[in-house]
Each structure stands twice: as structure tokens, then as C-alpha cells.
SEZA-226928 format. One record per residue: residue in three letters; x, y, z of N, C-alpha, C, O, CB in turn. Coordinates in Angstrom, 2 decimals. Glycine has a CB too. Layout:
REM SEZA-226928
resn:ALA, nX:X, nY:Y, nZ:Z, caX:X, caY:Y, caZ:Z, cX:X, cY:Y, cZ:Z, oX:X, oY:Y, oZ:Z, cbX:X, cbY:Y, cbZ:Z .
...
REM end
This chain:
REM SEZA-226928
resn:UNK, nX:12.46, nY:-49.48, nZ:1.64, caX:11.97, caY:-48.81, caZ:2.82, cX:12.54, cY:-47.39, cZ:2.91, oX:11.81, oY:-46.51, oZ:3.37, cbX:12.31, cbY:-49.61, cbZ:4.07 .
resn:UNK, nX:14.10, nY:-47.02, nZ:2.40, caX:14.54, caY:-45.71, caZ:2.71, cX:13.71, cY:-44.96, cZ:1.59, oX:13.33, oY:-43.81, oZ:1.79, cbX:16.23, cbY:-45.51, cbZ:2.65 .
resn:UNK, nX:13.43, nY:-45.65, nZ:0.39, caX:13.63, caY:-44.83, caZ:-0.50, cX:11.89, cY:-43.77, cZ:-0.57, oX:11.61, oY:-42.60, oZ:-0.84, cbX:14.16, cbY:-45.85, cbZ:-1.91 .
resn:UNK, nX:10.90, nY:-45.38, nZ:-0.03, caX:9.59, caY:-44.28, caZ:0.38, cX:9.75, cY:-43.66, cZ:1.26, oX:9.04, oY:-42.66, oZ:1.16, cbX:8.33, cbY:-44.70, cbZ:0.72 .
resn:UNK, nX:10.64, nY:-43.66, nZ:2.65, caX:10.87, caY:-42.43, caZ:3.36, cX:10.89, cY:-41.12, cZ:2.84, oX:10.07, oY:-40.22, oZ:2.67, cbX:11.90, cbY:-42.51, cbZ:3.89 .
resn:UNK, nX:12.25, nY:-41.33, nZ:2.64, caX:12.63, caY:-39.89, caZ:1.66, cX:11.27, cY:-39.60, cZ:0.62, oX:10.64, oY:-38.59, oZ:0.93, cbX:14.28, cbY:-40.23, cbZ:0.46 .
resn:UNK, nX:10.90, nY:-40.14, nZ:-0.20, caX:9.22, caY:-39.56, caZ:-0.87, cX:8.64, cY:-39.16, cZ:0.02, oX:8.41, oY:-37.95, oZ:0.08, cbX:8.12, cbY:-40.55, cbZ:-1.54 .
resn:UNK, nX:8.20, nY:-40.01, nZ:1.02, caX:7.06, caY:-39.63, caZ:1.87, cX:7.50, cY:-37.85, cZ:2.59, oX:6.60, oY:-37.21, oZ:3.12, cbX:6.89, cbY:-41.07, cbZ:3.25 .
resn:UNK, nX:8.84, nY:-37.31, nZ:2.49, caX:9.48, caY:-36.72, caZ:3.23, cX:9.37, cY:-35.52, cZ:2.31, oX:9.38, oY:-34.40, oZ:2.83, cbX:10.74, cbY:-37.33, cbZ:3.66 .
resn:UNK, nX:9.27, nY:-35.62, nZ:1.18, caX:9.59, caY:-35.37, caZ:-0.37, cX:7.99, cY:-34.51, cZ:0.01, oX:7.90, oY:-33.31, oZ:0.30, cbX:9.80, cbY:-37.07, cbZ:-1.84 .
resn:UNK, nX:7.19, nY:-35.21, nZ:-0.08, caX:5.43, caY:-34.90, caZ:-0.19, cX:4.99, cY:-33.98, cZ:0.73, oX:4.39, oY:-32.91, oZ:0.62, cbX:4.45, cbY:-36.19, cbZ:0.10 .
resn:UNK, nX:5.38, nY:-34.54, nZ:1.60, caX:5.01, caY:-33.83, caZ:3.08, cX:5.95, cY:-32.38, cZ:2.68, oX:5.21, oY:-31.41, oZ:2.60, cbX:5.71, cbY:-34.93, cbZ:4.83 .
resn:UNK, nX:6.94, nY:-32.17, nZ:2.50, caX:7.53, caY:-30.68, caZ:2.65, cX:6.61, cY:-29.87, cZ:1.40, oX:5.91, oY:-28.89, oZ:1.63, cbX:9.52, cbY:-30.63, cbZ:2.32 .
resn:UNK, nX:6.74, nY:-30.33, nZ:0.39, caX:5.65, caY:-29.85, caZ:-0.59, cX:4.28, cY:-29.44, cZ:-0.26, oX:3.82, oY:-28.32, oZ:-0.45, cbX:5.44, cbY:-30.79, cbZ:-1.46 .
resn:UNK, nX:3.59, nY:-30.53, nZ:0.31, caX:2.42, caY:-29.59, caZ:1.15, cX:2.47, cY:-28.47, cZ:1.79, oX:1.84, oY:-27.43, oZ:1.57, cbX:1.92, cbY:-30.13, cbZ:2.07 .
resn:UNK, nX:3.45, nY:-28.77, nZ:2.82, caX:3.35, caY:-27.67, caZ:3.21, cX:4.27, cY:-26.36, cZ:3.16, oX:4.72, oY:-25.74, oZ:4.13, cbX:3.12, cbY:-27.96, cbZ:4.11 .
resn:UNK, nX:4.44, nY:-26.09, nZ:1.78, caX:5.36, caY:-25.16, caZ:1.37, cX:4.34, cY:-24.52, cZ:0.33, oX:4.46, oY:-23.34, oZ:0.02, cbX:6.86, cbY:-25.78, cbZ:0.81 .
resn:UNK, nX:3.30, nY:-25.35, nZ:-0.22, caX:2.16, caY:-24.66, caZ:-0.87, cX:1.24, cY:-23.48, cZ:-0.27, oX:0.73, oY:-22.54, oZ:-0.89, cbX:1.32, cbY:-25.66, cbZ:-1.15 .
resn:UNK, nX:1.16, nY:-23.75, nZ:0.97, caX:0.20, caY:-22.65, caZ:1.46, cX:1.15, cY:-21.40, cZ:1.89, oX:0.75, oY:-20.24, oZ:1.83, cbX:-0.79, cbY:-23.22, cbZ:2.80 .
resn:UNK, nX:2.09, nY:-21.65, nZ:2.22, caX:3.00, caY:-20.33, caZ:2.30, cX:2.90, cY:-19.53, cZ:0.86, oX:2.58, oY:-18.35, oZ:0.66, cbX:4.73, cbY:-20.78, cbZ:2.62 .
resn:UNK, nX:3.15, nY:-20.23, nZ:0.22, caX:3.24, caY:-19.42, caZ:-1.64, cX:1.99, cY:-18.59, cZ:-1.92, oX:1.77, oY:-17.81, oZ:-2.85, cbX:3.20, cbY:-20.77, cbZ:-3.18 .
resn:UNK, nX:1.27, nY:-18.93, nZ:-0.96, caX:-0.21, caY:-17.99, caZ:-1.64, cX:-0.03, cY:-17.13, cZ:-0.16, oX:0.96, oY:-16.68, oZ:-0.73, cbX:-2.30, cbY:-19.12, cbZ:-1.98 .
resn:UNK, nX:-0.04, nY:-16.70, nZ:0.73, caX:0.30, caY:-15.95, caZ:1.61, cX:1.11, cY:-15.23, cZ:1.00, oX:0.74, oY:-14.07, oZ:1.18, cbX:0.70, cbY:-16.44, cbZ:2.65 .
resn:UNK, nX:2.13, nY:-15.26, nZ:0.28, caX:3.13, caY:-14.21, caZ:0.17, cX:2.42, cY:-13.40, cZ:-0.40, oX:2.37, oY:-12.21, oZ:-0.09, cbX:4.38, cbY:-14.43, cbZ:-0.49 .
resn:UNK, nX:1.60, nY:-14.10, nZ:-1.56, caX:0.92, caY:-12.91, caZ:-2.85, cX:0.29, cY:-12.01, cZ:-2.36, oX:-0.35, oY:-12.23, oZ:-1.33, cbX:-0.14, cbY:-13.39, cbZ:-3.93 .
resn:UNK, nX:0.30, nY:-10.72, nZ:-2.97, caX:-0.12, caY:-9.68, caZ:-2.68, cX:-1.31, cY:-9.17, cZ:-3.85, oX:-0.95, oY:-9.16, oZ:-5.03, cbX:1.09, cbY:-8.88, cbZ:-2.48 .
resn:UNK, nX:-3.08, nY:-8.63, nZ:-3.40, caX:-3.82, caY:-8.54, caZ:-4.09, cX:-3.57, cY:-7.47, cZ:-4.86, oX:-3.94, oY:-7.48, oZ:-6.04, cbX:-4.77, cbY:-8.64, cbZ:-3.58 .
resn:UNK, nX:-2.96, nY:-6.49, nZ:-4.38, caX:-2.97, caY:-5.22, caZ:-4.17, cX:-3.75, cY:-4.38, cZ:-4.49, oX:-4.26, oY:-5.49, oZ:-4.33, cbX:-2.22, cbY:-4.85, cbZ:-4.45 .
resn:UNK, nX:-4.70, nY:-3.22, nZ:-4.91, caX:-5.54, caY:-2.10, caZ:-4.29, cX:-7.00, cY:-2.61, cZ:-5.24, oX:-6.96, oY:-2.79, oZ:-6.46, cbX:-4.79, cbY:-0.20, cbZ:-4.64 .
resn:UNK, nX:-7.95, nY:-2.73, nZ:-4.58, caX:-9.25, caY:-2.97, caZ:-4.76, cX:-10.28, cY:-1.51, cZ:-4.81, oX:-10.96, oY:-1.14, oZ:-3.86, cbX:-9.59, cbY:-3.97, cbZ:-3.60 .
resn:UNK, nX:-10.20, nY:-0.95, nZ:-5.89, caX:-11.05, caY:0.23, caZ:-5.74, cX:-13.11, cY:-0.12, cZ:-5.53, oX:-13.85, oY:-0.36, oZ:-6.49, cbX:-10.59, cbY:1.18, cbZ:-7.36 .
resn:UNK, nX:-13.52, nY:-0.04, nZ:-4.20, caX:-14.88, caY:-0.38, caZ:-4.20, cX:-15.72, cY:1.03, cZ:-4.64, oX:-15.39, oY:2.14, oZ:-4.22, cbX:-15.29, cbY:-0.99, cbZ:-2.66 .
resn:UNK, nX:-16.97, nY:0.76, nZ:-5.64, caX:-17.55, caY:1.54, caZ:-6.57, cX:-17.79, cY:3.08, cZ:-5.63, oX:-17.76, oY:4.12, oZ:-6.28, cbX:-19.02, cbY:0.69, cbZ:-7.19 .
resn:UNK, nX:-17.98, nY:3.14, nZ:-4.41, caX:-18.31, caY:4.35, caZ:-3.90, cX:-17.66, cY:4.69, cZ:-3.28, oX:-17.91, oY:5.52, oZ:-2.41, cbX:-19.18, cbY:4.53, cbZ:-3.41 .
resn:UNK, nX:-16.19, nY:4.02, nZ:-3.59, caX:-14.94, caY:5.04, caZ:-2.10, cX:-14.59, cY:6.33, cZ:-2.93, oX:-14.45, oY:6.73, oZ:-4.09, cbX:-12.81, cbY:4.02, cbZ:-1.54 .
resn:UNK, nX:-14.54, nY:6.76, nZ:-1.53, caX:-13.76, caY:8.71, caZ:-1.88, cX:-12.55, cY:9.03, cZ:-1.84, oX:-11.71, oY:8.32, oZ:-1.30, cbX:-14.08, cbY:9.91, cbZ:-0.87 .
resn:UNK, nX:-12.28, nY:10.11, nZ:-2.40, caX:-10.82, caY:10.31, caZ:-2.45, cX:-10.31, cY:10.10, cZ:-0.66, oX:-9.36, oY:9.57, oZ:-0.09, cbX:-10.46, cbY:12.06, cbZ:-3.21 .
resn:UNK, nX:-11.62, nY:10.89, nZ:-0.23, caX:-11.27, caY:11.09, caZ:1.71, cX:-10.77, cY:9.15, cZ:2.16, oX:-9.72, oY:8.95, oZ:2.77, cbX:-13.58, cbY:11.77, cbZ:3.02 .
resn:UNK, nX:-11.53, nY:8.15, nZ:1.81, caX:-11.26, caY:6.86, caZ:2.23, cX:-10.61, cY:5.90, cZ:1.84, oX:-10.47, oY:4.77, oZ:2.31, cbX:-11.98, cbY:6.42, cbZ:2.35 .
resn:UNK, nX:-9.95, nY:6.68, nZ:0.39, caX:-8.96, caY:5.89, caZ:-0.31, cX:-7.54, cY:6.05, cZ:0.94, oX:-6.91, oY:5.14, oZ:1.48, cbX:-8.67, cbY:6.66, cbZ:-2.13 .
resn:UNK, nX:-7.34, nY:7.77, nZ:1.13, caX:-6.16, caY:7.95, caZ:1.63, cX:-6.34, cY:7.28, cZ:3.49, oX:-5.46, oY:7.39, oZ:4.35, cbX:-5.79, cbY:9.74, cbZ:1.33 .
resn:UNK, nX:-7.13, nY:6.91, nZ:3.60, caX:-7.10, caY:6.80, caZ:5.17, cX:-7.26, cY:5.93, cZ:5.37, oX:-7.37, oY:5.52, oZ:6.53, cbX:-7.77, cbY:7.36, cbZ:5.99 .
resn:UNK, nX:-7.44, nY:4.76, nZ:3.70, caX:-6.72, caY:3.26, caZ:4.08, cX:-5.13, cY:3.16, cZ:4.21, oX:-4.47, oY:2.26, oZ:4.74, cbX:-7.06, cbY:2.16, cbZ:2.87 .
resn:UNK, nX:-4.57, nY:4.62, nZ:3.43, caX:-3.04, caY:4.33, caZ:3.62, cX:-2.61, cY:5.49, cZ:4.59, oX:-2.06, oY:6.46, oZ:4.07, cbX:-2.12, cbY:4.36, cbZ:2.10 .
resn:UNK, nX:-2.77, nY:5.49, nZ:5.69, caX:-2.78, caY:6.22, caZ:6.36, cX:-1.61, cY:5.42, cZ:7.58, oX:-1.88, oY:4.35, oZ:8.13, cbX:-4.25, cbY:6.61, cbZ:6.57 .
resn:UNK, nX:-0.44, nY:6.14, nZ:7.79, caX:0.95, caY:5.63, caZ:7.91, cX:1.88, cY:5.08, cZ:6.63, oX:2.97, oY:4.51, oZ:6.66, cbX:0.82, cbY:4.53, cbZ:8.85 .
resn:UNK, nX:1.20, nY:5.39, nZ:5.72, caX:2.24, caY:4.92, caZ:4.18, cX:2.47, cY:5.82, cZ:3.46, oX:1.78, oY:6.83, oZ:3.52, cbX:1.68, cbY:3.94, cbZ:3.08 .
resn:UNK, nX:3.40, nY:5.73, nZ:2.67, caX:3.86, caY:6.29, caZ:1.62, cX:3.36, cY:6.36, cZ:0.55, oX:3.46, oY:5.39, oZ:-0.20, cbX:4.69, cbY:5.97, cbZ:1.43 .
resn:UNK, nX:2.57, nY:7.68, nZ:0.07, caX:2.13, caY:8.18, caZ:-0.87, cX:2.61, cY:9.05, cZ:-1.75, oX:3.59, oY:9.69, oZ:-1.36, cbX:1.39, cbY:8.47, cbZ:-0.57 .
resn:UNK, nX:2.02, nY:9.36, nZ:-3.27, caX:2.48, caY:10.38, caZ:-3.97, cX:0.92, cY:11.07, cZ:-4.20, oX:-0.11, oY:10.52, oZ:-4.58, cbX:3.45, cbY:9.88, cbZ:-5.34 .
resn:UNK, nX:1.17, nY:12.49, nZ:-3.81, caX:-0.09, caY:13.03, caZ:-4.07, cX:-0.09, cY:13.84, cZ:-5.72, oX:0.73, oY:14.75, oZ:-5.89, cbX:-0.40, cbY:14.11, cbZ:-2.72 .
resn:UNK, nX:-0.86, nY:13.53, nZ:-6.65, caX:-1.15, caY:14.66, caZ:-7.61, cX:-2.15, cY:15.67, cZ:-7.45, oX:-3.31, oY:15.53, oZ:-7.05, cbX:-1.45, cbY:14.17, cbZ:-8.72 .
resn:UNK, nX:-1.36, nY:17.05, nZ:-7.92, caX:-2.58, caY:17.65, caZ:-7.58, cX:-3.25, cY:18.53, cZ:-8.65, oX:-2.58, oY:18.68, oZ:-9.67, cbX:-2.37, cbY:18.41, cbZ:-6.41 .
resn:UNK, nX:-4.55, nY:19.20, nZ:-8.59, caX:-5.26, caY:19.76, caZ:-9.80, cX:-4.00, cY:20.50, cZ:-10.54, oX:-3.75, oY:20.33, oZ:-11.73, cbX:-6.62, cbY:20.88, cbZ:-9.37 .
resn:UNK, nX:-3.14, nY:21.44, nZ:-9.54, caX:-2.43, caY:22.49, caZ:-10.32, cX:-1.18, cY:21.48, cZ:-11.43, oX:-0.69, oY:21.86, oZ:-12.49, cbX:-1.56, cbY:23.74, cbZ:-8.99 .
resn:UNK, nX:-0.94, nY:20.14, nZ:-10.71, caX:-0.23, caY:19.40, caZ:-11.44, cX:1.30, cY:18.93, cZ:-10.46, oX:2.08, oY:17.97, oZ:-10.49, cbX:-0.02, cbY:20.30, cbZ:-12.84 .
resn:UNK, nX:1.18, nY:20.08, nZ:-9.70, caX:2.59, caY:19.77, caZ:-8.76, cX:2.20, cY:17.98, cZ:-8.04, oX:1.13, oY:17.40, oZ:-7.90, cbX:2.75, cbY:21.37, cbZ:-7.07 .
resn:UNK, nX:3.54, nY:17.58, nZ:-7.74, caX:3.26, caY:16.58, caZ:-6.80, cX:3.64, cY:16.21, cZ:-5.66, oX:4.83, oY:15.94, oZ:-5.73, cbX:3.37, cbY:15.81, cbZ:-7.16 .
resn:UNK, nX:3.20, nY:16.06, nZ:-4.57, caX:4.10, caY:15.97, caZ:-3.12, cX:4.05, cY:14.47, cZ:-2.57, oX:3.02, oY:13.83, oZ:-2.37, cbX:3.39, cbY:17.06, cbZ:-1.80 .
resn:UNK, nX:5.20, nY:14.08, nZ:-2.39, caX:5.10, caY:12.44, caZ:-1.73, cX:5.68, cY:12.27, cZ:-0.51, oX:6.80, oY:12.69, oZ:-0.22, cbX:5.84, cbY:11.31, cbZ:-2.58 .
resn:UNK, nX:4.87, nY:11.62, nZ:0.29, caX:5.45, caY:11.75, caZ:2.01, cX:4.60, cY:10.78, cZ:2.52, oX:4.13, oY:10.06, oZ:1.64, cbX:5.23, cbY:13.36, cbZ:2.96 .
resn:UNK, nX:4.25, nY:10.54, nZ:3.66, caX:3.74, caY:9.61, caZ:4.47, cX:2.50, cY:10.13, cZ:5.05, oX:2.55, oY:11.02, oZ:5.91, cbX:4.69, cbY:9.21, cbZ:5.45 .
resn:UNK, nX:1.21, nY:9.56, nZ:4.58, caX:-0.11, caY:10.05, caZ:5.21, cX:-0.25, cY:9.83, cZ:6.66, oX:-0.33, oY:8.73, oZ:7.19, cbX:-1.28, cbY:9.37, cbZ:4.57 .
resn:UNK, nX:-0.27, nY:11.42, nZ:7.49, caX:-0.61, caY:11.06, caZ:8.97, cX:-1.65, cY:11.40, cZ:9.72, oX:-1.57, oY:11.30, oZ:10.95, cbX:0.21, cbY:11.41, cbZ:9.69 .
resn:UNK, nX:-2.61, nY:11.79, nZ:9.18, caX:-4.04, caY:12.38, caZ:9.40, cX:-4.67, cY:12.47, cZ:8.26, oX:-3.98, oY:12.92, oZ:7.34, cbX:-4.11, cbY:13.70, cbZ:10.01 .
resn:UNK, nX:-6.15, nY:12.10, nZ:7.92, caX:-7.03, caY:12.27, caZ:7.25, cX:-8.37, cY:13.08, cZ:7.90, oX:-9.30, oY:12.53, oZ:8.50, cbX:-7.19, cbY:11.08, cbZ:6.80 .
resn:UNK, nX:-8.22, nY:14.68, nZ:7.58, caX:-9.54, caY:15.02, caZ:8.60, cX:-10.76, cY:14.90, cZ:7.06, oX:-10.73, oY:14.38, oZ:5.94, cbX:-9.39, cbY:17.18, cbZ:9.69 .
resn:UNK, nX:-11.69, nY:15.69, nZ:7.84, caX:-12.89, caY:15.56, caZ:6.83, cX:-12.66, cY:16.42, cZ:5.28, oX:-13.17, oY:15.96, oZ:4.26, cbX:-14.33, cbY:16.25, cbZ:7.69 .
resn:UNK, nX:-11.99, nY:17.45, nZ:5.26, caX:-10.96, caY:18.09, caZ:3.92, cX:-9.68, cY:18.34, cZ:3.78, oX:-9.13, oY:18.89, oZ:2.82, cbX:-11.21, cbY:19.23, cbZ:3.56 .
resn:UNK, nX:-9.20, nY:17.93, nZ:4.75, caX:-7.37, caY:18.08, caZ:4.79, cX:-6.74, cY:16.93, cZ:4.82, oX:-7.52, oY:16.02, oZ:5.08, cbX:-6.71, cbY:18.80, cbZ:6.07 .
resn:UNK, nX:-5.72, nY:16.62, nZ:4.67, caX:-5.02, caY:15.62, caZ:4.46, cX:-3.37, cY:15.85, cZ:5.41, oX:-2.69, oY:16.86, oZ:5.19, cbX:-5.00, cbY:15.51, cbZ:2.76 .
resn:UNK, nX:-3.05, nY:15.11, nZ:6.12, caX:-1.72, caY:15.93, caZ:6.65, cX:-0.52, cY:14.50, cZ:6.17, oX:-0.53, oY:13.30, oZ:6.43, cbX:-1.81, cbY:16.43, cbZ:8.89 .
resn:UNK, nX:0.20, nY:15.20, nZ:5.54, caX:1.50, caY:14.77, caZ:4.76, cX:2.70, cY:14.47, cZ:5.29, oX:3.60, oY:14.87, oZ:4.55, cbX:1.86, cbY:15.62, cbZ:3.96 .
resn:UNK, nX:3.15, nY:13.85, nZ:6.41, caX:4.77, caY:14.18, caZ:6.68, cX:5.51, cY:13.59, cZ:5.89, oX:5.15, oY:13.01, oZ:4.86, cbX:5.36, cbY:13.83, cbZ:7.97 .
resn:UNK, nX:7.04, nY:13.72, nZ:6.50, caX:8.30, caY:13.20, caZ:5.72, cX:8.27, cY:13.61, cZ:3.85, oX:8.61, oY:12.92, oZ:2.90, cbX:8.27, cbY:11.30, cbZ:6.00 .
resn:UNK, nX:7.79, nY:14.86, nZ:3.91, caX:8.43, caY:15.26, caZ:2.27, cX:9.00, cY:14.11, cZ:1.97, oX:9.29, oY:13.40, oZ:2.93, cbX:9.64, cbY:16.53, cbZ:2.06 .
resn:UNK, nX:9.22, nY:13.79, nZ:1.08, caX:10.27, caY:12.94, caZ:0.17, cX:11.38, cY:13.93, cZ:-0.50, oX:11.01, oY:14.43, oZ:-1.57, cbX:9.40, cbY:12.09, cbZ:-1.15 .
resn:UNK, nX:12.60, nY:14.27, nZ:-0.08, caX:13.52, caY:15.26, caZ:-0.32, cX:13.20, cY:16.33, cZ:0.28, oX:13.83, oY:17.33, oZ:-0.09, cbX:13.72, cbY:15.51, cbZ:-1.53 .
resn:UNK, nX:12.39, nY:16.47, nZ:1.12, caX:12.13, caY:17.69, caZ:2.10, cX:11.45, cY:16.84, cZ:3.71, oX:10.54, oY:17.24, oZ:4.45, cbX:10.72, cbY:18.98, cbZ:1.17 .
resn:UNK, nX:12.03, nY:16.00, nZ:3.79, caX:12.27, caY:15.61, caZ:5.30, cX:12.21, cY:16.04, cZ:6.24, oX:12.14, oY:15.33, oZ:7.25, cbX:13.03, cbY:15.34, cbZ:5.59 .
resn:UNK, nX:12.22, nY:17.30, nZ:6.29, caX:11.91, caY:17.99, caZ:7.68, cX:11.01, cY:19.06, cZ:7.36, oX:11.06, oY:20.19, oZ:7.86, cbX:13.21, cbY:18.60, cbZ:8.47 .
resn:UNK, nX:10.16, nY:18.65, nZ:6.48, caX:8.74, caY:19.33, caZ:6.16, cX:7.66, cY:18.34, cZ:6.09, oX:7.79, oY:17.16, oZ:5.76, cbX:8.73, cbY:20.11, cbZ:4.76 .
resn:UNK, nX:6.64, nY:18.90, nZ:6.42, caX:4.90, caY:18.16, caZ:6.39, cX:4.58, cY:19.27, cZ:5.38, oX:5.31, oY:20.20, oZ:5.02, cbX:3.64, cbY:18.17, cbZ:8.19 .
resn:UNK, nX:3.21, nY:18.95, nZ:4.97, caX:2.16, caY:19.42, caZ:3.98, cX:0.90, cY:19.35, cZ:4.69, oX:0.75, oY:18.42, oZ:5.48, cbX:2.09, cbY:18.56, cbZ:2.66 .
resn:UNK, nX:-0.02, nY:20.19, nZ:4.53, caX:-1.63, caY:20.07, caZ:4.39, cX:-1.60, cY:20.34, cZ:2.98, oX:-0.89, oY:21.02, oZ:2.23, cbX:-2.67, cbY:21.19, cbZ:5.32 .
resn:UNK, nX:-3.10, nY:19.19, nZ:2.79, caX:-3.29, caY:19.45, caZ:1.39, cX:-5.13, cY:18.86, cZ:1.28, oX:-5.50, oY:17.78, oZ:1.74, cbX:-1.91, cbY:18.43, cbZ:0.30 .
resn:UNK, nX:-5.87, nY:19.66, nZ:0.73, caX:-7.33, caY:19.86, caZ:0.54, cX:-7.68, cY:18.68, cZ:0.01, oX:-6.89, oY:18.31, oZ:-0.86, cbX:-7.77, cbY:21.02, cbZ:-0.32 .
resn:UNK, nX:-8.50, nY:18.02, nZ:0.20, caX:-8.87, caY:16.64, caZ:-0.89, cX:-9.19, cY:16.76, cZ:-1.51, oX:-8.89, oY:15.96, oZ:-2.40, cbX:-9.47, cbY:15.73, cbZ:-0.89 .
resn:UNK, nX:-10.26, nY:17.96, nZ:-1.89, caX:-10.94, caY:18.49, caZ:-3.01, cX:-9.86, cY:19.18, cZ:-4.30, oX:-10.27, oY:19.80, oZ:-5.28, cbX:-11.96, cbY:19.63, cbZ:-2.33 .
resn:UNK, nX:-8.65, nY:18.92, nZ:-4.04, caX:-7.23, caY:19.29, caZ:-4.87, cX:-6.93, cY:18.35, cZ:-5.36, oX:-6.64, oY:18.43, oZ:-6.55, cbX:-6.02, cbY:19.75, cbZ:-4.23 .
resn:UNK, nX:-6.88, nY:17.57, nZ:-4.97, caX:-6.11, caY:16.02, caZ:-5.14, cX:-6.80, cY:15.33, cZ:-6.26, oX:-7.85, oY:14.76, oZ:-5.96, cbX:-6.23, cbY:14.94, cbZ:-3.70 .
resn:UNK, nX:-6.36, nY:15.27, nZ:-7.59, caX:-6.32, caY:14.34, caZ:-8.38, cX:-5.96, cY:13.20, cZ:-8.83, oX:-6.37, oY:12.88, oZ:-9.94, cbX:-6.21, cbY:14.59, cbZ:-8.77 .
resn:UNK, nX:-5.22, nY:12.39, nZ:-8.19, caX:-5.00, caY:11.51, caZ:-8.14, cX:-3.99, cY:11.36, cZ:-7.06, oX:-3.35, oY:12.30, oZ:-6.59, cbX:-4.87, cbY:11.21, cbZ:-9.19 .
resn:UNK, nX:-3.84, nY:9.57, nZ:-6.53, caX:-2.92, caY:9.22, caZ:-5.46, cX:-2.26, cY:7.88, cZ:-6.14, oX:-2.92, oY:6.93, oZ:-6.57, cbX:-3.74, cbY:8.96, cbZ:-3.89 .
resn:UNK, nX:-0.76, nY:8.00, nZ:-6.15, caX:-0.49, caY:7.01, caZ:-6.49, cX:0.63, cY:6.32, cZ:-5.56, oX:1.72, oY:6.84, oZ:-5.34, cbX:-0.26, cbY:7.19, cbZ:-7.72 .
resn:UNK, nX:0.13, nY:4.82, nZ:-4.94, caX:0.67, caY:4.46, caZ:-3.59, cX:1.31, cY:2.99, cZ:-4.09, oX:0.78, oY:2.34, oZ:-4.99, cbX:-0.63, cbY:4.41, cbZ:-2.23 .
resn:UNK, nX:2.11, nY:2.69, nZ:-3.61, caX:2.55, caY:0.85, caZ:-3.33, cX:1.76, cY:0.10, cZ:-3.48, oX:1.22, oY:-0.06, oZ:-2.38, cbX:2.94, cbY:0.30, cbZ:-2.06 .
resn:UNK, nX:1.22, nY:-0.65, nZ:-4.36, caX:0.44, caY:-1.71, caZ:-4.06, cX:1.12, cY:-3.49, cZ:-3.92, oX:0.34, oY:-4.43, oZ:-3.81, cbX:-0.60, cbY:-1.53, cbZ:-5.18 .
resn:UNK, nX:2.36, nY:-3.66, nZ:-3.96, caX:2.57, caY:-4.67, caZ:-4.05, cX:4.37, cY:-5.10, cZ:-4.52, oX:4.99, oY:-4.25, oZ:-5.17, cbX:1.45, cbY:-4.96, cbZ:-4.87 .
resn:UNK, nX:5.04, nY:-6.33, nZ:-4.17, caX:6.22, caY:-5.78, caZ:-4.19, cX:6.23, cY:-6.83, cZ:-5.52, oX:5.27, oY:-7.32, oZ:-6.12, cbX:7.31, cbY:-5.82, cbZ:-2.75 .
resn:UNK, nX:7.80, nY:-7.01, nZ:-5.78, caX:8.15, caY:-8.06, caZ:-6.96, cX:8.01, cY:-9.49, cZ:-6.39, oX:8.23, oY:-10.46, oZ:-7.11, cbX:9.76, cbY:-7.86, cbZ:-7.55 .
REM end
């Protein structure tokens, strides 16, 4: 009698320790065939980004506005008490967090 307890006790925590394990996982970034550079960044819009840009420089800070061609940048990364505007039509690539270990 103790010993199917403890199994039965055994099973039951296993169930439900399975659906937590897939919650944790992270998909991370789904590029859909017609997003723009403008709607990539204004899904991460409060996050931490690295912007590349045509000339090659790169600026990484926290996206806090996405207008219709500007982009507004705070928290430099090593320049902390600087923001950025930066053109979208500049921006060659964005490379953001998608997911942890």
C-alpha cells in the first residue's frame, strides 16, 4: 500500500512538471515574409538592441520609439547618458536577444 503511494506520488509530480518544461522554451525570432525593417524594431521596442549600420558603425541601446523613419535609441551601451536617432533606411541589420541558455 505505501509503496503504490509513493508511485502514484512519483506520477502525479511528473505530470505535472512536464508542462512547465515546454513553457520555459523559448521560440525565439520568427521573421514573417513581408516584415520591415520599421516592424521588426517595434516588436522590440523597450529592448535591447544592436543596431548595424550602412556606414558599418554600430550603436546598441534600448529601442524607445519607432516613428515612420526614425528610430529613437536610449541607454547607449557605454554611453549611458546618451540616446541616438537613427534613419531606418540606414540600418542594415539588427541584432537582438532571442532567447536565453
Amino acid at each position: 500500500m505505501k509503496k503504490s503511494c509513493i508511485l502514484l506520488s512519483v506520477v502525479l509530480l511528473s505530470m505535472l512538471a512536464a508542462p512547465v518544461g515546454s513553457w520555459a522554451e523559448e521560440t525565439g525570432f520568427k521573421l514573417k515574409p513581408s516584415e520591415t525593417m520599421r516592424e521588426v524594431l517595434a516588436e522590440y521596442s523597450g529592448k535591447l538592441v544592436a543596431l548595424r549600420l550602412e556606414s558599418g558603425e554600430e550603436i546598441e541601446g534600448t529601442v524607445t520609439l519607432v516613428g515612420n523613419s526614425l528610430v529613437h535609441i536610449s541607454k547607449l551601451t557605454g554611453k549611458e547618458f546618451y540616446d541616438a536617432i537613427v534613419s531606418i533606411d540606414k540600418i542594415s541589420a539588427v541584432r537582438m536577444r532571442t532567447r536565453s541558455r
